[in-house]
N, C-alpha and C positions, 0 to 999 in steps of 0.2 A: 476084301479087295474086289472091286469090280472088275468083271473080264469081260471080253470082246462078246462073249456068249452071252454075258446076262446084259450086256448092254443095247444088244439086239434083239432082245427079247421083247417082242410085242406086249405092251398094257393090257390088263383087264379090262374088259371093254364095262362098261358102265349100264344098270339095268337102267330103261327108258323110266321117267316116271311115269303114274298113271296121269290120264287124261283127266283135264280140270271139268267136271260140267260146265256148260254153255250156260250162261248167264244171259246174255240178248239173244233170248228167242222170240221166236212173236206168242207162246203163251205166256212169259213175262212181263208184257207191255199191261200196263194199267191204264185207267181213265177215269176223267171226275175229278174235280177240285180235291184236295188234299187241307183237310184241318189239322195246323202244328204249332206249335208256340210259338207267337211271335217275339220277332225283332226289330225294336220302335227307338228310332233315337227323336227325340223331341229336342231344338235345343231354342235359344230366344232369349232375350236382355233378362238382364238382372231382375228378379223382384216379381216378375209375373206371375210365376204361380207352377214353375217346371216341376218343383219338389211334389209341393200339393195335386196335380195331377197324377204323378205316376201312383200317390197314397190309396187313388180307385181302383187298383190294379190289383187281383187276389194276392192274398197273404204274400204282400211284397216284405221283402228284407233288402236292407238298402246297404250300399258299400261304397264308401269314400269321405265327406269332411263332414263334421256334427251341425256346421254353420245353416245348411238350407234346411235340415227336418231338426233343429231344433224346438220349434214348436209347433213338431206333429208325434202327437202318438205312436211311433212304428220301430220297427226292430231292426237293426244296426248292428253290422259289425265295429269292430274298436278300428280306428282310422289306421290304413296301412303307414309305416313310414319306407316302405321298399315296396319296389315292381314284386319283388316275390312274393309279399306278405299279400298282394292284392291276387297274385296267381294262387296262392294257398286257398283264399278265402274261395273262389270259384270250386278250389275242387273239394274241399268241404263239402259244398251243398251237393258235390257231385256223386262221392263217395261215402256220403253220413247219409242216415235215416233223418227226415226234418217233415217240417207240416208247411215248407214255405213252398210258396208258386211263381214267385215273380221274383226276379233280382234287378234290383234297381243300383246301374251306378253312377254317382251323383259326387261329380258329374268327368267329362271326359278331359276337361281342360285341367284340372286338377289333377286326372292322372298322369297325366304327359310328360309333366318335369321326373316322375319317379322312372320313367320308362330312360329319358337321357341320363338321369343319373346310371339306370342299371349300365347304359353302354357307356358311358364314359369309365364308369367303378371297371369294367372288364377289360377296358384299353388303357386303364393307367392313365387318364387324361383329367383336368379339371375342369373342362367347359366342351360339348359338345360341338360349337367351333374348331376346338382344336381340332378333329379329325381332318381336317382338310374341307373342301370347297362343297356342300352336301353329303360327304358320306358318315356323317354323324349320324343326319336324319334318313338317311336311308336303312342304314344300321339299326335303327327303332322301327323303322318297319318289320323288321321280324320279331320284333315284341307281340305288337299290334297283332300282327299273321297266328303267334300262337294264343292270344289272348282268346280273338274271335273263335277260335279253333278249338280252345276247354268251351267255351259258353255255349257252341251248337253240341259236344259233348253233353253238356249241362242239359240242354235243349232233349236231346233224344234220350237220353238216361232216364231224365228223372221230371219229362216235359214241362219245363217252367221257362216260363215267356220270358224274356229279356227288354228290359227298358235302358237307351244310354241315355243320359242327361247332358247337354251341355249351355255353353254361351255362347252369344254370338258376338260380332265386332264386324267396324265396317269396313272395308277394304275396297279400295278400288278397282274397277274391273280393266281391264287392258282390252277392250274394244278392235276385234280387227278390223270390221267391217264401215265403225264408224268414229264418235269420237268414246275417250273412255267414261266411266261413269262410277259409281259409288253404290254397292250394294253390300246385304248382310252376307255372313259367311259365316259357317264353324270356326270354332274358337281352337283350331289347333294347325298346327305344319299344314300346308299343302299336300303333302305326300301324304301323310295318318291321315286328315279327315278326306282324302279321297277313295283310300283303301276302306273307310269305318263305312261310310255312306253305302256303298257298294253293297256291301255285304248286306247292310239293314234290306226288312221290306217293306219298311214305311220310314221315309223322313221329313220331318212335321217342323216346322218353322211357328214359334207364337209368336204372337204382336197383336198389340192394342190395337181396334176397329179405327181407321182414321177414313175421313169422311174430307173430302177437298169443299171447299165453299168460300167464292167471293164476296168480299167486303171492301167499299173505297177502293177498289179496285187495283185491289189487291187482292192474290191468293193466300186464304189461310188453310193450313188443317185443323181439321175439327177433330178432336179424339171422344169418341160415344160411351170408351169407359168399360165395352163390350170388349174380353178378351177372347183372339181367333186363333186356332190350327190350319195353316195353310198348308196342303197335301201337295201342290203342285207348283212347277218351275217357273218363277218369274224373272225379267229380269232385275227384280231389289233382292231376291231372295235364291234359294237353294230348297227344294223339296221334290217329294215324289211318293208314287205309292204304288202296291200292286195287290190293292184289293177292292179299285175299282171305283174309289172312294170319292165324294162330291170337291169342289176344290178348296171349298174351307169350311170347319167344323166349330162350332162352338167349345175351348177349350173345359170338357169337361170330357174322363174316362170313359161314362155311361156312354154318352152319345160319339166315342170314337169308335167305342166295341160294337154296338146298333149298329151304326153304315158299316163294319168292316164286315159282321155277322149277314147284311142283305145286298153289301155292295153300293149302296147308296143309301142318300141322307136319311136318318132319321124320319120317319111319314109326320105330318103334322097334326096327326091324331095323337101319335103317341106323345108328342112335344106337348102338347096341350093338357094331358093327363097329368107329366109331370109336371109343368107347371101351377095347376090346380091343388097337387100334392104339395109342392113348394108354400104354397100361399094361405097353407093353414098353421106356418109357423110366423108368415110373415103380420106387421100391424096393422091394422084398418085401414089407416091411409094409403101405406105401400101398396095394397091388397087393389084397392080402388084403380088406383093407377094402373097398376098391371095387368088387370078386366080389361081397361077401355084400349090399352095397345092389347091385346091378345083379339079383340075385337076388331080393332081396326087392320089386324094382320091380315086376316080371310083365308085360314086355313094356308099360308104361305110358310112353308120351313123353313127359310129362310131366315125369315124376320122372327118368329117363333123362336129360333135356335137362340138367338141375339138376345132376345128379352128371357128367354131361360138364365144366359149365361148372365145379364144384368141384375136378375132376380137373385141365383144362387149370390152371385160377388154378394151383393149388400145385407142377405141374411149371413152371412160369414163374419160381413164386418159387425155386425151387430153380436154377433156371438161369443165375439172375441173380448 
């Protein structure tokens, strides 16, 4: 029974803890660019070649639908049917001994619907509408948040680069300043592909080389057949980079790692080697052809880049 006496009994006073070391000191402060595995979301219409791009990428292991690397040589997990089978698979390569470096997921629009199912399954609801007026989709933001959150885990553990894949779709722009317009976008919520982008340090937009030229006067586009990585924000598009990177790349792995490894394009030395290299699988007549534009470029990287990327496409299609 408590009495007056123990009840005015002063507490044990509590011993201090000790003092945390200082962490921001100025002999703390580092300098100098920092090499860490990157984080590349590439995404771009159907059929271009998103899968087969990231395949450049070291010993990639790919996670998501069998339909884009079905006919590519590369190692796969078995397709998630749940947001958590796809969370498991991340920490796999986190927590297992493995020989892979790259994780590739292919692609993000496919993951999206498992992320609404996960919060719909946990609110008892059958359609992600049902929560009311956006807080479904806000709600899958904290998928999203812990998703990015195991992969930089992934990232510093066991440093293997990360690749996101997606689609793109057109969507109209809502113009304050003037009237609206029509541009590409990520293939997912407003709210996820703002939060994904963000996070990335490179996002890379493909699309087919279109070249404008009138005829009858009329505008046509001309499509050259040359596919491109656009690094930077237009208004038809969404991109960005923060490795300094020229504003569009011949979509080919080699030469994204090149400009990312010097910060800019590719020198048209080295573009010229590989294509020399290229041209001893390609036939006589191809061969001819791709001398007299390699000639007529003048050491331009530019143009170089293009007639690589023209080169490789058509020995591929021939291989196939």
């Amino acid at each position: 029974m408590q009495t007056a006496a123990t009840a005015l009994k002063p507490a044990t006073p509590r011993k201090p803890e000790p003092a945390k070391p200082l962490r921001m000191t100025l002999d703390a402060i580092t300098s100098g660019r920092r090499k860490r595995p990157m984080r590349v979301l590439l995404y771009g219409t159907e059929g271009i070649g998103k899968s087969t791009w990231a395949s450049g990428a070291p010993a990639p292991v790919y996670l998501g639908t069998e339909d884009g690397t079905a006919q590519l040589d590369v190692a796969r997990f078995p397709e998630p049917q749940t947001w958590g089978e796809a969370l498991q698979a991340v920490d796999t390569l986190t927590t297992q001994e493995h020989v892979y470096k790259t994780l590739v997921v292919d692609t993000l629009d496919w993951l999206e619907p498992l992320a609404w199912d996960d919060v719909c399954g946990k609110a008892g609801v059958d359609n992600i509408e049902s929560l009311g007026y956006g807080k479904g989709y806000v709600a899958a933001l904290d998928r999203w948040r812990d998703l990015l959150a195991r992969l930089d885990v992934l990232r510093d553990k066991r440093g293997m680069h990360v690749i996101l894949l997606a689609h793109s779709w057109i969507k109209t722009f809502r113009n304050p300043e003037a009237d609206d317009f029509d541009r590409y976008e990520l293939k997912l919520h407003a709210k996820s592909a703002g939060l994904v982008k963000e996070w990335c340090d490179a996002v890379l937009f493909a699309a087919y080389e279109t070249l404008v030229a009138e005829k009858d006067k009329r505008v046509r586009g001309v499509d050259t057949g040359a596919r491109i990585a656009h690094t930077e924000r237009r208004a038809a598009w969404d991109a960005k980079n923060r490795y300094g990177l020229p504003a569009q790349l011949p979509l080919d792995w080699s030469a994204f790692v090149e400009a990312v490894e010097v910060g800019a394009p590719a020198s048209a030395t080295a573009l010229a080697a590989r294509i020399t290299e290229a041209l001893e699988k390609a036939p006589a007549d191809l061969a001819a052809k791709v001398r007299v534009a390699v000639d007529a470029a003048k050491q331009d990287a530019g143009q170089l880049a293009r007639i690589l990327d023209k080169l490789t496409a058509k020995l591929n299609i021939q291989q196939q």
